[in-house]
N, C-alpha and C positions, 0 to 999 in steps of 0.2 A: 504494500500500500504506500501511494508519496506522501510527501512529506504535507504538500496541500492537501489531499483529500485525509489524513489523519487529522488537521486543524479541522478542518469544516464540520466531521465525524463527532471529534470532543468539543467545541461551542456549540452543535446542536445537540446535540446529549445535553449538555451543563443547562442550558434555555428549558429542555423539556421537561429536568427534573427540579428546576428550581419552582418553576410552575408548580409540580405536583406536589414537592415537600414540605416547600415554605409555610400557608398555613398550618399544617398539621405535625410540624418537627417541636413537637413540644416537650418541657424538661423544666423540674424546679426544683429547689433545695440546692444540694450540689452532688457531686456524684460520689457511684459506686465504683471501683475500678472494674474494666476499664475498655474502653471505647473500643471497638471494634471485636467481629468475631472471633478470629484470629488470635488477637492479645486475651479474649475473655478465658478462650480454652486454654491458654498458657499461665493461667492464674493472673495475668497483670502482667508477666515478666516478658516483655514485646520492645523495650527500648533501644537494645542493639541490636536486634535482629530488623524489626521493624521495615520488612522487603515488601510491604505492598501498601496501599494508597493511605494505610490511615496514619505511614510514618509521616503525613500532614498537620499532624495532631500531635502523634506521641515524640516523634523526634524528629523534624525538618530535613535534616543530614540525611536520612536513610533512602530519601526520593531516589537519590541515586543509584540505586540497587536496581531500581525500573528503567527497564528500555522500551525505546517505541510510546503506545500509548493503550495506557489501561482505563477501565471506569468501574467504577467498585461501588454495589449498591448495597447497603446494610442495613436491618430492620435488628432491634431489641426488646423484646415484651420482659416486664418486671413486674414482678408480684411484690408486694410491700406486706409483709404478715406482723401487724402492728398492732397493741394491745395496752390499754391504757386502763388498772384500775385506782381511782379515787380514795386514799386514805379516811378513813372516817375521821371528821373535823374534833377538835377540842375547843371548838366554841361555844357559845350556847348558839342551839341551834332556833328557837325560837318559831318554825315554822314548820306545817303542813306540807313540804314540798310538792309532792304528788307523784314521783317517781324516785326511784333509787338511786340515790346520786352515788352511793360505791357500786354499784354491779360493773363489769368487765365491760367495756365498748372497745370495737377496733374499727378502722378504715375499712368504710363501705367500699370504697375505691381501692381494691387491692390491688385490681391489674391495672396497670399503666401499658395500651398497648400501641400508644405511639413513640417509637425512638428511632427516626428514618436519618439514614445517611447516605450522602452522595458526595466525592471525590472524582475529579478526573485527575489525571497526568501524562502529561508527555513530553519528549526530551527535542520536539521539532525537526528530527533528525540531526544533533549536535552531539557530539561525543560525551563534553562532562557536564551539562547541561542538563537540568531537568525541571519543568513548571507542572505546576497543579492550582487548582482550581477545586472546594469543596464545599459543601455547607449540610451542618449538623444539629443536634441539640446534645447537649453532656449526657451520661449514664447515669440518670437520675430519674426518680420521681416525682412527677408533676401535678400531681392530682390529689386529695386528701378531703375526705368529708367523715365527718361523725356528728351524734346525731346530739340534737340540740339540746335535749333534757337530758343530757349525760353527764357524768362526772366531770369531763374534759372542758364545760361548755364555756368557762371561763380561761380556758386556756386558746382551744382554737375548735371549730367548724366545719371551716370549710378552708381550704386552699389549691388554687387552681392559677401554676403560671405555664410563662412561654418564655423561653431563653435559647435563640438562635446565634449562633456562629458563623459569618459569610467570608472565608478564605482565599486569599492569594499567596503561594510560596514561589520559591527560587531556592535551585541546592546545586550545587558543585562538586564535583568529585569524579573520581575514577571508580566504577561498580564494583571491580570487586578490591580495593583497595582502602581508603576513605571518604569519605564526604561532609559537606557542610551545608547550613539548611536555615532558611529565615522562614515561617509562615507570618504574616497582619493580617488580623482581624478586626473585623469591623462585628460589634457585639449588639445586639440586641433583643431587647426584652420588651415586645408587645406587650406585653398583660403580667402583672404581678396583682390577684385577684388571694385578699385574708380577709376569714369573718372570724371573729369570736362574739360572745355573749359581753358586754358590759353591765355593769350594775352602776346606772343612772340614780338612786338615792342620794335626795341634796343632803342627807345629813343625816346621823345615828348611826345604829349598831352595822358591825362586820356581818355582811352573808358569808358564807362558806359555801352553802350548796344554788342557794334561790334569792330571788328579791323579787317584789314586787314591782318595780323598778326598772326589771332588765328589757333591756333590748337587742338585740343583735347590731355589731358595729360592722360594715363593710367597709373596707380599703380595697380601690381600684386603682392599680397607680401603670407606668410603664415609660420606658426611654429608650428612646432607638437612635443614638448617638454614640457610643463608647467605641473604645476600640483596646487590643491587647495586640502583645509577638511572645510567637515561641521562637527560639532558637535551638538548634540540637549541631550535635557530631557524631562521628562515629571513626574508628579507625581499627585496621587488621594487625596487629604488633606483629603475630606470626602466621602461618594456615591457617593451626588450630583457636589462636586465640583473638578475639577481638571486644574490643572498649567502647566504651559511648559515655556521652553528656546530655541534659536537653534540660527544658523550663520554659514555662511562662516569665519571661524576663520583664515583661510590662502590664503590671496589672491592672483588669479590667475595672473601671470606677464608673457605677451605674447610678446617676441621679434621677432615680423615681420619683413622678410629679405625677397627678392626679386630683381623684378625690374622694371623698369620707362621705358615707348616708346611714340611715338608722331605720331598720325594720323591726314589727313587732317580734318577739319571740311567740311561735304558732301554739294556740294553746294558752297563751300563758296572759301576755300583755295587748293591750287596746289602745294605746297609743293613736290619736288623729294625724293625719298626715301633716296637718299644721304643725304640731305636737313635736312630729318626728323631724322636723324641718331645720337643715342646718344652713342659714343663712349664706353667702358669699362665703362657701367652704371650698377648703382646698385640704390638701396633704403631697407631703414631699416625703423623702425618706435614701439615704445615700447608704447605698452597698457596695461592698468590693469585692473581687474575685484577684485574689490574693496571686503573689507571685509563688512560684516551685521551683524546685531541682529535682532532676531524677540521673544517678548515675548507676551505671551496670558493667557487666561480664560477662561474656560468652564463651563457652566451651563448642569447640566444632571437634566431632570425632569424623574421622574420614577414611575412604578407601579411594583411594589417588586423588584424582580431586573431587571426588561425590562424596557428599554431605550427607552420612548415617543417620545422624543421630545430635540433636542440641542440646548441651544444657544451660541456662541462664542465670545470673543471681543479680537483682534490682534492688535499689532503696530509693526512696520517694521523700522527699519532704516537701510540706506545705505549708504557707504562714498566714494560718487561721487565725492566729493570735492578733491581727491587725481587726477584727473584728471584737467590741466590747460588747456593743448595743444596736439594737435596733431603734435611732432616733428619731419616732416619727414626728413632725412638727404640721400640726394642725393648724388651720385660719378657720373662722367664721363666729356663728352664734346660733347656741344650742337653743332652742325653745321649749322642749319640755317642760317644765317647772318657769323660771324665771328668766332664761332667754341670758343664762352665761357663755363669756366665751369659750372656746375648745380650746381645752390644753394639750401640748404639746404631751408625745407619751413617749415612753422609755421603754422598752422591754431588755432586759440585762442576759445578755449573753455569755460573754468574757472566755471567750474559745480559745483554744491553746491550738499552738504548730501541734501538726500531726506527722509520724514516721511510718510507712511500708515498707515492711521486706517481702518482696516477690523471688520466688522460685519455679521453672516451668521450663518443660523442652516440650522436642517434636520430633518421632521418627519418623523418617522415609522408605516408603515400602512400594514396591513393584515400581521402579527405577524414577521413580519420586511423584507418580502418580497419584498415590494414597499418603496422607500424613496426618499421622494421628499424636494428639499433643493431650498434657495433661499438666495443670501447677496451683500451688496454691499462695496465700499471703497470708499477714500479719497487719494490722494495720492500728494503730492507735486511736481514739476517739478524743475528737476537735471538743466535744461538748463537758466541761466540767460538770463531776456532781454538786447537787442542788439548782443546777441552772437545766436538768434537761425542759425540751420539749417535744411538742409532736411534729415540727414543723421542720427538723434537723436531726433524724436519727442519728450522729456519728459518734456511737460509743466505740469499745473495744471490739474489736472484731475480725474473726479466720474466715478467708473466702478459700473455697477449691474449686478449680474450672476442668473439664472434661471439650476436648473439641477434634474433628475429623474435618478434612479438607481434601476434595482427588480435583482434579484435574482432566480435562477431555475434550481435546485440542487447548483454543483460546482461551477457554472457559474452565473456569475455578469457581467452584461450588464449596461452603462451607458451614458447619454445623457447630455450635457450642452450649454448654449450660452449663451453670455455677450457682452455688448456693453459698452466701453468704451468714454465717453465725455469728450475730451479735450480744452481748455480755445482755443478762438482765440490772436495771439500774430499781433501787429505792430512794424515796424522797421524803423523810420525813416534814410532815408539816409545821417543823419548829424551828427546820434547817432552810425551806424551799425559797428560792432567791427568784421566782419568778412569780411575780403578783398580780391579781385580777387585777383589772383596771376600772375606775370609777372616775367617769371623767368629770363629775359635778363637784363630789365632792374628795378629792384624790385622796391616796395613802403614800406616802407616811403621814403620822398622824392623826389619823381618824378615828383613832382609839388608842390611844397613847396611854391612858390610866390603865388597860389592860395589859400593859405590853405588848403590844400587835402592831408591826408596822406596816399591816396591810393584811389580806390574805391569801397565805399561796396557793397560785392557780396550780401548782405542778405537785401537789403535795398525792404521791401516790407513787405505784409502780409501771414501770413502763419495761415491756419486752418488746422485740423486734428482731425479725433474720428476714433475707431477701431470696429468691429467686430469680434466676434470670435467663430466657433462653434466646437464643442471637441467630440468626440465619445472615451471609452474606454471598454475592453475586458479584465476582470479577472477571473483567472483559478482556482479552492481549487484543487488542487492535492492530 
């Protein structure tokens, strides 16, 4: 095929998928490791090896491993198996509730089954030259609802985002020797969609479970201006061995702007729409998607120069730690009661850097038609105790990935799934550093003579492990 007719090939492909993907590449929280199917069935550990479209992602450098022109289409379904029960309060409870506020609730929305990926690459016919083109969403969970009369209802609802990634790289190298890799992204997050319950009381005692008072608070916010680079390398020291580098070198800074409305809680509150009216409202809210390192090692066993058998060893780090708070700053005027302004809310995070260790190879079998790979990790949890929530699983937690790939002619056909085990957390409610919100009459302070500087939304137990099965579809052009 020339060198023109593979250009025209990969910008119509790239047009016809960005059409089909772009609304529905949807992704929220942050991710599971790790993107593509290929790296999933290797447990995460894909950073030196990284020989096909998604080293756009994982390590920039590795593009050069591709000749000619590929297109690589990847789909991820995740199951989210998340369980949230409500510690019984030590307040006085004082009310009638109508429902069990400790029984066990989990995510109606367990399956997440959109996580589409498209990559193109190719080298234009240039020896160490290689471009790509791709656009994704992370290995994440994007959907979250539990139900309204639940334990959880002051912690969170509903959450429903969209966080896409629109890709241009350049990489350098000789294939099978070393290479170097820049990807910019251009980041954006149509819809960043959180509900929880508020308890609207201008004044008095702490609820734990109910108020007569409450409302459901919606936050609809979104910005599609940000941008991020990874950079990677990679290099062959000898046959058998080879090294890598990569990262998000420039981290994505997302200014979400939107706005805040107030519905009855169903069942419970009657609230007039006058009532619920928040005048010339608005909401903003600044998130980051933190910088990384990831360095690795590659074992190559060989029989002349065919490639048996890999083995890999990866570490990861990430800096969550730049995350304290979720500051959301509110405008307008609340009318329920006496028509005060919205204040500004906090919700308290205070995430720490996270570390993975990744292990994972891949045999080659019937002269490298079939390759069957297998790895697992380690991976550290962003989220301190007393600050979980349901809106950021990342405690401690072992993933193992399982994956098969053959080959037949152009076509590369791939199969993975991984189940990740996350630690169970407890949250006493005398410890819990994440607090309902009362935006009338706020906490701290609202009952300071009892000692209560509020009351924790998160005071219970929280379990959680993921599933995840990954199909992908790559093209040799």
């Amino acid at each position: 095929m020339s060198t023109n007719t593979r250009t025209v090939s990969l910008l119509g492909s790239l047009l016809l998928a960005a059409s089909v993907l772009a609304p529905g590449a949807r992704a929220g929280g942050f991710e599971i490791p790790d993107n593509g199917t290929f790296a999933l069935g290797r447990g995460g550990a894909f950073i030196v090896r990284a020989d096909d479209p998604t080293a756009l992602i994982l390590n920039p450098g590795g593009l050069t491993r591709l000749s000619g022109t590929h297109i690589l289409l990847n789909h991820v379904l995740i199951w989210e198996n998340a369980q949230f029960t409500r510690q019984p309060t030590d307040l006085p409870e004082g009310h009638d509730y109508g429902f069990d506020a400790t029984a066990t609730v989990e995510n109606d929305k367990s399956l997440f089954p959109i996580g589409a990926m498209f990559i193109a690459t190719t080298d234009f016919g240039l020896d160490d030259w290689t471009f790509a083109l791709g656009l994704y969403g992370p290995s994440a969970h994007g959907s979250k609802k539990y139900p309204v009369d639940g334990g959880q209802r002051y912690l969170l609802t509903e959450l429903d985002t969209v966080l896409l990634y629109a890709n241009l790289a350049v990489a350098y190298g000789v294939d099978d020797c070393w290479g170097v890799g820049l990807t910019l992204q251009y980041v954006m997050a149509p819809q960043v969609k959180l509900k929880l319950v508020a308890d609207a009381t201008p004044g008095g005692d702490l609820n734990a479970y109910y108020s007569s008072a409450d409302v459901e608070a919606v936050l609809d916010m979104k910005d599609l201006t940000s941008f991020s680079a990874i950079a990677g390398a990679w290099f062959r020291v000898i046959p058998e061995i080879e090294v890598a580098v990569s990262g998000r070198v420039v981290p994505a800074n997302l200014n979400l702007e939107g706005d805040i409305t107030l519905d009855n809680v169903p069942g419970q509150t009657q609230f007039s729409d006058a009532q619920r009216e928040i005048t010339n409202s608005s909401a903003s809210m600044d998130l980051t998607i933190p910088p990384s390192a990831r360095a690795g090692v590659r074992y190559r066993h060989l029989d002349g120069d065919r490639e048996v058998f890999d083995v890999e060893l990866d570490v990861v780090y990430e800096a969550w730690s730049m995350i304290e708070n979720y500051d959301v700053d509110l405008e307008g005027q609340i009318q329920l009661f006496t028509g005060s302004p919205a204040p500004d809310t906090q919700i308290a995070k205070r995430w720490k850097d996270t570390v993975s260790v990744r292990l994972g190879g891949t045999v080659n079998l019937l002269d490298d038609a079939l390759q069957l790979s297998a790895g697992g990790y380690y991976e550290s949890g962003a989220v301190p105790e007393n600050y979980e929530h349901l809106d950021f699983l990342s405690f401690d937690r072992f993933g193992l990935g399982l994956g098969v790939r053959g080959a037949v002619g152009p076509v590369r056909l791939s199969v993975a799934y991984a189940h990740v085990f996350q630690e169970d957390r407890k949250v006493d409610e005398h410890y819990g550093k994440v607090y309902q919100v009362r935006p009338i009459d706020p906490c701290p302070g609202c009952d300071s003579n009892a000692g209560w500087s509020g009351v924790p939304a998160n005071a219970g137990k929280f379990e959680s492990s993921y599933d995840m099965l990954a199909f992908g579809l790559e093209l040799d052009l």
